[in-house]
PDB file of N, CA, C and O in Angstrom:
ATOM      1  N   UNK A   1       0.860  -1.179   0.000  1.00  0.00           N
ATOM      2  CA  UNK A   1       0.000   0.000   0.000  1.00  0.00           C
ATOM      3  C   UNK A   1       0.900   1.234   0.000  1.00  0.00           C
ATOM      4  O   UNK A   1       1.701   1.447   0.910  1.00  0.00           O
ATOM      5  N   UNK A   2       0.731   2.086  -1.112  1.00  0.00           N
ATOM      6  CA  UNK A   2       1.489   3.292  -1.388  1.00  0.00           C
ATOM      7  C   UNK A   2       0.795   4.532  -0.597  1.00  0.00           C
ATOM      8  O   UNK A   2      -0.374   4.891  -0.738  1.00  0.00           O
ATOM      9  N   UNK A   3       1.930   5.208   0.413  1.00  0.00           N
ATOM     10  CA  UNK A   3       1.282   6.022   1.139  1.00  0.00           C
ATOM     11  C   UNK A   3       1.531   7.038   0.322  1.00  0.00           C
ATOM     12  O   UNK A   3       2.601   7.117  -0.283  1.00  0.00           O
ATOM     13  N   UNK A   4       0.214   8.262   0.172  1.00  0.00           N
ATOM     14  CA  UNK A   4       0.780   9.402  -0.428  1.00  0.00           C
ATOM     15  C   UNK A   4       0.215  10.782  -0.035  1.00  0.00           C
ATOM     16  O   UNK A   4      -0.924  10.861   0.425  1.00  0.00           O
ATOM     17  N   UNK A   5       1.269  12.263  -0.270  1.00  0.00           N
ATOM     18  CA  UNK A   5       0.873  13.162   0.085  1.00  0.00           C
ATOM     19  C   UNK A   5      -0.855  13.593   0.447  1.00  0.00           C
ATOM     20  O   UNK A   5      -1.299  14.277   1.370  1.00  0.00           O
ATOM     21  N   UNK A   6      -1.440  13.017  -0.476  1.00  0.00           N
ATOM     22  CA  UNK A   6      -2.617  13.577  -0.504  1.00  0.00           C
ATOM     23  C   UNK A   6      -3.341  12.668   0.808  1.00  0.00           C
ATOM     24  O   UNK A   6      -3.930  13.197   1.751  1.00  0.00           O
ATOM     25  N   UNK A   7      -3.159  11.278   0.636  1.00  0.00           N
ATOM     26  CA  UNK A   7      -3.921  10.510   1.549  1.00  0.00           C
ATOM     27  C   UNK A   7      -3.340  10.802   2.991  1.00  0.00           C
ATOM     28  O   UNK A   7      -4.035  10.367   3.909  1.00  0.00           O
ATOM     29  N   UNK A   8      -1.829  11.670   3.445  1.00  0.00           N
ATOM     30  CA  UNK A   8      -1.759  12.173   5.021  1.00  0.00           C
ATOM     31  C   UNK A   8      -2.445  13.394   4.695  1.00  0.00           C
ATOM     32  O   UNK A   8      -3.125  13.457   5.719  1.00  0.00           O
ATOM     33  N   UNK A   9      -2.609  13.900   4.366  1.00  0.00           N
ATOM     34  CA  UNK A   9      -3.074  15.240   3.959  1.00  0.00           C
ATOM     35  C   UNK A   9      -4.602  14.723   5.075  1.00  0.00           C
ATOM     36  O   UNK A   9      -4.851  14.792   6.278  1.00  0.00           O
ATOM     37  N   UNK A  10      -5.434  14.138   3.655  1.00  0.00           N
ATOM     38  CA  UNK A  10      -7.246  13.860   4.351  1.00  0.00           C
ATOM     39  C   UNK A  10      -6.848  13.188   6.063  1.00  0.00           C
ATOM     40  O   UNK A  10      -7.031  13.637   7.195  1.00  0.00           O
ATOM     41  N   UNK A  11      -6.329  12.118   5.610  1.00  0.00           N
ATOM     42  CA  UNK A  11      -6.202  11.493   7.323  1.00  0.00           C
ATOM     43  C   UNK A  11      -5.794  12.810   8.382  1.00  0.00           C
ATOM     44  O   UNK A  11      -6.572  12.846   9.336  1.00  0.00           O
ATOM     45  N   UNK A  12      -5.050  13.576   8.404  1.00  0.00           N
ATOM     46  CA  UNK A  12      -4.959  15.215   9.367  1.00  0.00           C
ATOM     47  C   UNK A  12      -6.011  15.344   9.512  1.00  0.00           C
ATOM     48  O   UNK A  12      -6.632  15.193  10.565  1.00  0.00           O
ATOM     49  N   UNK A  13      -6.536  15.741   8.163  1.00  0.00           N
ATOM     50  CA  UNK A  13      -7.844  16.442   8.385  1.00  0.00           C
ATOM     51  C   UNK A  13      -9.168  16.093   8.896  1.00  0.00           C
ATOM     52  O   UNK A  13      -9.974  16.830   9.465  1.00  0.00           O
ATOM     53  N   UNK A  14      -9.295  14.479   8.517  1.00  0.00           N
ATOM     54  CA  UNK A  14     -10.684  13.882   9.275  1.00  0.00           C
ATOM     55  C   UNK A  14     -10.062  13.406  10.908  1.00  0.00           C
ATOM     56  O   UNK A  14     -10.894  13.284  11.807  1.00  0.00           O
ATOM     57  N   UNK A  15      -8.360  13.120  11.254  1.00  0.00           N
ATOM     58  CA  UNK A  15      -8.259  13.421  12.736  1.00  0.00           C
ATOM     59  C   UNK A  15      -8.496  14.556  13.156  1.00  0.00           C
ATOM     60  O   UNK A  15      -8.790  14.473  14.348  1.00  0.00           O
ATOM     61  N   UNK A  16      -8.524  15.633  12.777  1.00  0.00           N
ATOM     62  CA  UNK A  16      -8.700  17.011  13.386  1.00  0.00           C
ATOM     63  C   UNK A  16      -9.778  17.327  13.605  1.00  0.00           C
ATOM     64  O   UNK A  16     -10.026  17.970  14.625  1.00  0.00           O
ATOM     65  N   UNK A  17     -10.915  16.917  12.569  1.00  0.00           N
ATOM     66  CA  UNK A  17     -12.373  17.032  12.699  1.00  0.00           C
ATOM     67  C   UNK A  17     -12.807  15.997  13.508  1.00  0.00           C
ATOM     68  O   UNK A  17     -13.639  16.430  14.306  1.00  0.00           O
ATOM     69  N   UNK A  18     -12.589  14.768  13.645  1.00  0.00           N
ATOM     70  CA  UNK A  18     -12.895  13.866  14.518  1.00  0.00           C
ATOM     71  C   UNK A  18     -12.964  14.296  16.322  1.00  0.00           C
ATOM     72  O   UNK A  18     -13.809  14.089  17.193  1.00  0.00           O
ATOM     73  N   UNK A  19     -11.427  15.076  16.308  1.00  0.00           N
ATOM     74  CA  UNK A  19     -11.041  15.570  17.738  1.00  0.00           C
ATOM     75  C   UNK A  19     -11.691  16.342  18.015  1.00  0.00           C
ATOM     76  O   UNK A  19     -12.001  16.406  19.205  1.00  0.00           O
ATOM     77  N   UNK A  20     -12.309  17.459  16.945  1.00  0.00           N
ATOM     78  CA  UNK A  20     -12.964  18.489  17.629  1.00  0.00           C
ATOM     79  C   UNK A  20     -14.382  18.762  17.402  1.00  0.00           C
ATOM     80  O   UNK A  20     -14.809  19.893  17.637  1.00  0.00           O
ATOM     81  N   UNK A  21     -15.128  17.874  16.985  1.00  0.00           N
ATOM     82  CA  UNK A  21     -16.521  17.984  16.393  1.00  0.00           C
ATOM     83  C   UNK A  21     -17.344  17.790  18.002  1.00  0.00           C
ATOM     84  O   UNK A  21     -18.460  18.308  17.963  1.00  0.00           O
ATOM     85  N   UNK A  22     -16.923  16.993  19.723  1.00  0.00           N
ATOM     86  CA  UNK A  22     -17.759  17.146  19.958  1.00  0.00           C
ATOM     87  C   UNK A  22     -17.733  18.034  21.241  1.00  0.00           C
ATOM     88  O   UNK A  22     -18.378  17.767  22.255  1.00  0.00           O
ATOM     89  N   UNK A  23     -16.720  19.381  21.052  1.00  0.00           N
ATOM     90  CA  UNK A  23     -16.937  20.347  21.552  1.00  0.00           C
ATOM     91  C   UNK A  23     -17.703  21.697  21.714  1.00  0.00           C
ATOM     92  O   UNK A  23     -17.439  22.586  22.523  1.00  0.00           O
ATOM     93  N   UNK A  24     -18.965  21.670  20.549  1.00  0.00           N
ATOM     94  CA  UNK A  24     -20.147  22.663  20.939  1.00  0.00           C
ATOM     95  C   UNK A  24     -20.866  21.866  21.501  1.00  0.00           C
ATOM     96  O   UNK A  24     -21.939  22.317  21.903  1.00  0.00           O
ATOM     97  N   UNK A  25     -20.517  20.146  21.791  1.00  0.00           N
ATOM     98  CA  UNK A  25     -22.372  19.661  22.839  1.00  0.00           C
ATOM     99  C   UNK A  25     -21.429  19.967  24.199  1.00  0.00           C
ATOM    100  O   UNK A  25     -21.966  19.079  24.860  1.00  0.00           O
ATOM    101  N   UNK A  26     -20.555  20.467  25.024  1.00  0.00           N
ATOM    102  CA  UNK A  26     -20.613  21.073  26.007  1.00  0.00           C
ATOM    103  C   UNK A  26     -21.819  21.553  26.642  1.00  0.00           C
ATOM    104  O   UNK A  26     -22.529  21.000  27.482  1.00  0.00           O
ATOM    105  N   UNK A  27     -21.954  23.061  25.899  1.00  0.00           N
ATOM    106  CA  UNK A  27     -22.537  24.128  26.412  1.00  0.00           C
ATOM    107  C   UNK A  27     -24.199  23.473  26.481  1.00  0.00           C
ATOM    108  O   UNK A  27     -24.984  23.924  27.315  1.00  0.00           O
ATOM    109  N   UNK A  28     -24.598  22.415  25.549  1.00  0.00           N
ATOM    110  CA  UNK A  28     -25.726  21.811  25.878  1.00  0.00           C
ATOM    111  C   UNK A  28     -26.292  21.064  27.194  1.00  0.00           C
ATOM    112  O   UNK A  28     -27.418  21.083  27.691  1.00  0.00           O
ATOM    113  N   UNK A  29     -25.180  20.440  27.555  1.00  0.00           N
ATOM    114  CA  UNK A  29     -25.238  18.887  28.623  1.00  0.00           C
ATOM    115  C   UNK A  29     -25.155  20.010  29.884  1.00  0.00           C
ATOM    116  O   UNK A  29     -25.778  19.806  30.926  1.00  0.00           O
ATOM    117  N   UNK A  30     -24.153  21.467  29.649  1.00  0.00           N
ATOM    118  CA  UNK A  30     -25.076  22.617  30.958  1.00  0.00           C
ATOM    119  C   UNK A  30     -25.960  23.351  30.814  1.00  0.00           C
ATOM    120  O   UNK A  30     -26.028  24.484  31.290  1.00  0.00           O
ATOM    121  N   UNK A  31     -26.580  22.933  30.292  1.00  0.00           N
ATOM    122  CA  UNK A  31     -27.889  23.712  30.110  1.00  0.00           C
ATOM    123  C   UNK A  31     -28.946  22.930  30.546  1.00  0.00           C
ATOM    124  O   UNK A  31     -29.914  23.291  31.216  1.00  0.00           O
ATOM    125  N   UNK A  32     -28.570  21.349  29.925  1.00  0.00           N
ATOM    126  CA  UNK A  32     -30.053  20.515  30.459  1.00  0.00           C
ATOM    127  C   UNK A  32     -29.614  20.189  31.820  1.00  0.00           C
ATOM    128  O   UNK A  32     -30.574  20.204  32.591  1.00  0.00           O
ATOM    129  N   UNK A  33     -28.367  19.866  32.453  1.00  0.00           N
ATOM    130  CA  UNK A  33     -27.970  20.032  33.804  1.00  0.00           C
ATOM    131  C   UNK A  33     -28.978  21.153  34.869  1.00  0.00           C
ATOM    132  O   UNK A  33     -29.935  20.851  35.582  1.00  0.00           O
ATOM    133  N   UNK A  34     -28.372  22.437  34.655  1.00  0.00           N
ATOM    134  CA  UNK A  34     -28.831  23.981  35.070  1.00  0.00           C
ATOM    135  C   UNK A  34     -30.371  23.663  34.938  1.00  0.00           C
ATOM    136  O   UNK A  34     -30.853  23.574  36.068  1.00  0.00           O
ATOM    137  N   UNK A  35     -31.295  23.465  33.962  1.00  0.00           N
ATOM    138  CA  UNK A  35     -32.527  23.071  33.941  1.00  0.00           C
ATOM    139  C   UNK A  35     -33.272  21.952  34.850  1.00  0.00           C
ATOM    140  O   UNK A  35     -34.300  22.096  35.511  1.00  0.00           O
ATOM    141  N   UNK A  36     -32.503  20.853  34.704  1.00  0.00           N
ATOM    142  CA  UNK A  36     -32.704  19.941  35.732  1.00  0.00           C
ATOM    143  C   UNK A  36     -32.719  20.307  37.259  1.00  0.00           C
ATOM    144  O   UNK A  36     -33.592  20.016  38.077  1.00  0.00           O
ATOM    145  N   UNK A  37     -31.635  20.964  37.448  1.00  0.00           N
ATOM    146  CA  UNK A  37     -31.609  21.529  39.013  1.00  0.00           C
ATOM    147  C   UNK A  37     -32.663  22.223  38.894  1.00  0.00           C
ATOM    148  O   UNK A  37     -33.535  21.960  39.722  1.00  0.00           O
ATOM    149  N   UNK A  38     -32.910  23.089  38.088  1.00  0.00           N
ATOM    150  CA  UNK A  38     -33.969  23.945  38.696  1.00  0.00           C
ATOM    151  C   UNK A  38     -35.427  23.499  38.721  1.00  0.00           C
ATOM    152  O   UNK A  38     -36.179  24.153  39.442  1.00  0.00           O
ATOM    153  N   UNK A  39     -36.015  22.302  37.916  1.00  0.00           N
ATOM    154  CA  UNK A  39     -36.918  22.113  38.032  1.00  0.00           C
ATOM    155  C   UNK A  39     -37.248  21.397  38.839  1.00  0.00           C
ATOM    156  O   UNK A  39     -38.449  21.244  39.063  1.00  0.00           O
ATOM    157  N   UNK A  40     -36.296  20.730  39.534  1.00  0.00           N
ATOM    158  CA  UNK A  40     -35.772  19.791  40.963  1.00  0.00           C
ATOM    159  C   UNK A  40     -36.406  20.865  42.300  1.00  0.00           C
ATOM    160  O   UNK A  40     -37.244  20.664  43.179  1.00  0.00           O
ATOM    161  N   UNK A  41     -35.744  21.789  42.026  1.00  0.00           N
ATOM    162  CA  UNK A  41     -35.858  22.694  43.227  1.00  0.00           C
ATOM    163  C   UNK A  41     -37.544  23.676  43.061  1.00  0.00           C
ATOM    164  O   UNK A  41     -38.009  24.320  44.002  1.00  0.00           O
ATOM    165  N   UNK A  42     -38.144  23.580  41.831  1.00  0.00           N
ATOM    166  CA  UNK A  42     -39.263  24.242  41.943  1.00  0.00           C
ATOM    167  C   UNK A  42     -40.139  22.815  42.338  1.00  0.00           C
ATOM    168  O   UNK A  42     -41.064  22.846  43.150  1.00  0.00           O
ATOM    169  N   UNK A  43     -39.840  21.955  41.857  1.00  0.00           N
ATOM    170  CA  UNK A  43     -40.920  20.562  42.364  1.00  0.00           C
ATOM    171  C   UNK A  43     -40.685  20.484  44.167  1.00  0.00           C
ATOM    172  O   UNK A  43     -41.643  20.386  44.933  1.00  0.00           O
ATOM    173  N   UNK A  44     -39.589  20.533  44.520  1.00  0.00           N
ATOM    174  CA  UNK A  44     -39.210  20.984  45.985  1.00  0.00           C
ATOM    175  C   UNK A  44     -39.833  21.615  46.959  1.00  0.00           C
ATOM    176  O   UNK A  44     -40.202  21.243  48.074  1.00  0.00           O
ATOM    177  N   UNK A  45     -39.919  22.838  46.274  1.00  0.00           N
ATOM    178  CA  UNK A  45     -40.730  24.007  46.694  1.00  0.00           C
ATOM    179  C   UNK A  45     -41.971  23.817  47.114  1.00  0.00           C
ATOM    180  O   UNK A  45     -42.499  23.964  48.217  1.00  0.00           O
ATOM    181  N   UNK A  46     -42.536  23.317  45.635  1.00  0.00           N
ATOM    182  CA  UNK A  46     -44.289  22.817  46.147  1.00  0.00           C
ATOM    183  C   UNK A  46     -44.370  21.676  47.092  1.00  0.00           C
ATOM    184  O   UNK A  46     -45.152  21.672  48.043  1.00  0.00           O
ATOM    185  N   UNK A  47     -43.609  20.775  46.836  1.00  0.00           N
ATOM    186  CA  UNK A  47     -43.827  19.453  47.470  1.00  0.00           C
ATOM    187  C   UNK A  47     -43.364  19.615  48.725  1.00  0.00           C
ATOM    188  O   UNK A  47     -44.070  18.848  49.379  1.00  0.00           O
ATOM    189  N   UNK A  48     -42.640  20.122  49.436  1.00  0.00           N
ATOM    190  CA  UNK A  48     -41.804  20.372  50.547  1.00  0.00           C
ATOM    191  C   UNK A  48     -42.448  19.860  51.837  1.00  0.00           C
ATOM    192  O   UNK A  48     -42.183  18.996  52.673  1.00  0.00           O
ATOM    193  N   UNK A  49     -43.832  21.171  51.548  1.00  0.00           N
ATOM    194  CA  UNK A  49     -44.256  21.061  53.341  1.00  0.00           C
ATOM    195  C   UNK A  49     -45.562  19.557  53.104  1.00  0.00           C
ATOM    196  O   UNK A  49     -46.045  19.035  54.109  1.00  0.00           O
ATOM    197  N   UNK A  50     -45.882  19.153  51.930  1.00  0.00           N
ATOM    198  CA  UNK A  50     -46.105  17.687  51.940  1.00  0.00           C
ATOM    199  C   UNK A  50     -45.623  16.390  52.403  1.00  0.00           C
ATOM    200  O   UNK A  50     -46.111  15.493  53.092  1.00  0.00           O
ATOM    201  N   UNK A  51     -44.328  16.604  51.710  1.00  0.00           N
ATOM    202  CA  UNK A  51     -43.126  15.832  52.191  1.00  0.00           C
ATOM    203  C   UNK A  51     -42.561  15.660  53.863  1.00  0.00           C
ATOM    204  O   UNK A  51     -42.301  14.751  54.652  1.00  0.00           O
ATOM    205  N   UNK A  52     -42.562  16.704  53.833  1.00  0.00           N
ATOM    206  CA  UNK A  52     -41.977  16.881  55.642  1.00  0.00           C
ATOM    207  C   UNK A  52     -43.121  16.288  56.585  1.00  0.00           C
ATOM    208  O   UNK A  52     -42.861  15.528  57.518  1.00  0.00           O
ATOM    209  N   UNK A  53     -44.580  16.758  56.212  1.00  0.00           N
ATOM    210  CA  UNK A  53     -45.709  16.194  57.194  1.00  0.00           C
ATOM    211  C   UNK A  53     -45.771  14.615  57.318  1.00  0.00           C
ATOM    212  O   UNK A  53     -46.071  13.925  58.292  1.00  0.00           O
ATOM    213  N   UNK A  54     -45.429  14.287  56.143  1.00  0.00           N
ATOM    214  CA  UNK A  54     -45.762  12.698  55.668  1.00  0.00           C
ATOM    215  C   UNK A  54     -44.816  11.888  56.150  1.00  0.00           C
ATOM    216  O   UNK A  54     -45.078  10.749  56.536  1.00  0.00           O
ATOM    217  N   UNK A  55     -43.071  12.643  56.181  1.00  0.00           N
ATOM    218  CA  UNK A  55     -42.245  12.130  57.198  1.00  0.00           C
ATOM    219  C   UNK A  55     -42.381  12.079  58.211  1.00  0.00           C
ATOM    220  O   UNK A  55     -41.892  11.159  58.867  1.00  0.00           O
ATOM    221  N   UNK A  56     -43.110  13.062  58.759  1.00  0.00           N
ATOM    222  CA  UNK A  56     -43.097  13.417  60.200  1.00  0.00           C
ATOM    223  C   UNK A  56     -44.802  12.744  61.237  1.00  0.00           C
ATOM    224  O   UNK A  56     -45.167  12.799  62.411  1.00  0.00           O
ATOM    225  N   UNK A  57     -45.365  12.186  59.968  1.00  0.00           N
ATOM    226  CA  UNK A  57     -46.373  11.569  60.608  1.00  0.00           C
ATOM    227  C   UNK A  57     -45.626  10.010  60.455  1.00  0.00           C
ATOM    228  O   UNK A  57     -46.026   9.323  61.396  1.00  0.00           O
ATOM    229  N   UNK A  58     -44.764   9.306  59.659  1.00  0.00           N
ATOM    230  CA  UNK A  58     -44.207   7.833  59.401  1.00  0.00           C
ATOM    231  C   UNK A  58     -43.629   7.740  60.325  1.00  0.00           C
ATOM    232  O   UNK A  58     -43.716   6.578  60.721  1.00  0.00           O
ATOM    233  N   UNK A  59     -42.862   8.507  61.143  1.00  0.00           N
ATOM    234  CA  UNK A  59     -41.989   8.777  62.051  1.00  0.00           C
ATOM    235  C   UNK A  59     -42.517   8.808  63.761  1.00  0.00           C
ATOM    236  O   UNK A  59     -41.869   8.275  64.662  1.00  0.00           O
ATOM    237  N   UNK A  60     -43.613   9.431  63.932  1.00  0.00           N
ATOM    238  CA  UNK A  60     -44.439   9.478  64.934  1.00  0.00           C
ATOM    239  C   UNK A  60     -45.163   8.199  64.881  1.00  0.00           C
ATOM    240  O   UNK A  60     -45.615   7.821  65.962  1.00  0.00           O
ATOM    241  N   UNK A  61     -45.365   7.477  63.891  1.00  0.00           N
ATOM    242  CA  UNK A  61     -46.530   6.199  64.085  1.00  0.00           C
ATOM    243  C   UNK A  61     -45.321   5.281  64.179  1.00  0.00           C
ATOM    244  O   UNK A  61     -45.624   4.412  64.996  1.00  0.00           O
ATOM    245  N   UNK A  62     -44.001   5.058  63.688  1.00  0.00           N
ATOM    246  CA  UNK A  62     -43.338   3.983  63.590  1.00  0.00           C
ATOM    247  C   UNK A  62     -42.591   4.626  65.091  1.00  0.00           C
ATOM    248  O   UNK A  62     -41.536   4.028  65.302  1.00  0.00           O
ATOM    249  N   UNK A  63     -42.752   5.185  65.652  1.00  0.00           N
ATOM    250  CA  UNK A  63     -41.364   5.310  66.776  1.00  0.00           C
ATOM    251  C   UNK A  63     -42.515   5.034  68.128  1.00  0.00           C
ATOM    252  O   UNK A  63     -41.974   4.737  69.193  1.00  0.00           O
ATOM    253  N   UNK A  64     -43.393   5.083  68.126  1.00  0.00           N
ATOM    254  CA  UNK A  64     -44.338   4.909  69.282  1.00  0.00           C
ATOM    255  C   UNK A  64     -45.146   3.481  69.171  1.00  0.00           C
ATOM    256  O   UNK A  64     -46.238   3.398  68.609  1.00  0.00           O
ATOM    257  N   UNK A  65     -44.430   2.303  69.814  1.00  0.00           N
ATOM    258  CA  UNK A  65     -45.016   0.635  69.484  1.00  0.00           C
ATOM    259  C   UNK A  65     -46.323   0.765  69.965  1.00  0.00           C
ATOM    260  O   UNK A  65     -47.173   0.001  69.508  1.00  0.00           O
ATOM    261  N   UNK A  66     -46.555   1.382  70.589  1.00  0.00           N
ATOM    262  CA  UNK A  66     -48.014   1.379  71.572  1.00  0.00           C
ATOM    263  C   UNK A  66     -49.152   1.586  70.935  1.00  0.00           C
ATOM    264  O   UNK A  66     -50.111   0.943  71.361  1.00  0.00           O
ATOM    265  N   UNK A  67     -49.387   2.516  69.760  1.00  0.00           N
ATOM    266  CA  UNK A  67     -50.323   2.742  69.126  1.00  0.00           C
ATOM    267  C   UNK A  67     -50.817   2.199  67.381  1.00  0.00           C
ATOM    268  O   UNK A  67     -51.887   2.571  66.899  1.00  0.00           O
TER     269      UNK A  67
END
């Protein structure tokens, strides 16, 4: 197999594009990150003082054998 100018030439060039093609999905994977937290913390918000009562009644019925 005859190596030639032209064929290192393309091989550079599709390694170079290879290396750097998947550096704009960065700025994506923080964005759906940043989104995720926040819709974490608005479901939080509402659910909160639900959450806490429902612990806090599992907690009162399981810690007292008597009733």
């Amino acid at each position: 197999m005859k190596v030639t100018k032209g064929s290192l030439l393309m091989f550079a060039y599709l390694r170079r594009r290879i290396r750097f093609d998947d550096r704009g999905d960065v700025p994506g994977w923080v964005l759906v990150t940043l989104m995720t937290a926040g819709i974490v913390m608005a479901l939080w918000i509402v659910a909160e003082p639900k959450l806490s009562s429902l612990l806090s009644n599992a907690l009162n019925v399981s810690g007292d054998p008597s009733k």
